[in-house]
C-alpha angles and dihedrals in degrees: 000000000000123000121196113192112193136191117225119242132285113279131177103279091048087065098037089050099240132152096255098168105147106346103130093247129173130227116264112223090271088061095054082045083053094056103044085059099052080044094071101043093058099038096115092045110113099198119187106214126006109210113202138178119243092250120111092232094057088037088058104041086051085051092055097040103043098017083176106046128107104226128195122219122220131181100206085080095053109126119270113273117247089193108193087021110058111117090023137107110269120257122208106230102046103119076065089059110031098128083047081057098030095249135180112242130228093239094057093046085053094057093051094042097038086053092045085050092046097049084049096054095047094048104040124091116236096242086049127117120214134190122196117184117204155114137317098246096043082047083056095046088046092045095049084050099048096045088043083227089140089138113012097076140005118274092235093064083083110072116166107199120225115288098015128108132205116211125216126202114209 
């Protein structure tokens, strides 16, 4: 099995370096610029299922990138909410703060992505090819799991920039 995981594309508050987590954002033109790239370099790509969070930024990047596809939508790769945050600059020391914002932890981010991973792997068929379209933190959360790298690095060394995707081969 191959699993693409895919960021959404840039929107504003990417480029304007604010917490987005799960405010509902669009994507900005670069973002749609994003898209049709990674459109292309995965145009002979079948894939036999697209998994998307239920944010307009990862809905739309999935609709430029697979047009055809059915997707299914699933909440448990929404972004990580930044609670008290979202919408705002962001602030350096905010994993140390995140009851005083109302933050989702990471522990809690692991659970919902580890069981979305697990239900994937147990359902897929080996020769399948599978898209999931999502957010940077859950792409961390789904990377540290994949390369079984839970305590060997931080979560945050892997960063997937808007509009690129990792595979993974299973």
């Amino acid at each position: 099995m191959k699993l693409y995981v895919l960021r959404h594309g840039e929107t504003d508050y990417n480029k304007e370096g604010r917490f987005q987590g799960q405010n509902n954002i669009s994507l900005n033109e670069e973002g749609k610029k994003q898209a049709q790239e990674t459109r292309k370099e995965l145009q002979n790509i079948k894939f036999d299922k697209v998994f998307v969070s239920p944010l307009k930024r990862t809905i739309e990047t999935a609709k430029i990138v697979v047009p055809n596809y059915k997707i299914e939508i699933d909440n448990r790769i929404i972004e990580r909410s930044f609670g008290k945050l979202e919408g705002k600059k962001s602030i350096p020391d905010y994993e140390e703060r995140i009851k005083e914002f109302e933050i989702e932890s990471i522990e809690e981010l692991e659970k919902r992505v580890e069981c979305f991973i697990k239900e994937i792997l147990n359902e897929v068929q080996k020769d399948q090819n599978i898209l999931v379209v999502t957010h940077g933190g859950v792409a961390q959360i789904i990377n540290k799991m994949l390369e079984k790298k839970y305590n060997e690095i931080n979560f945050k060394d892997f960063i997937l920039k808007n509009g690129k995707y990792i595979c993974y081969r299973l």
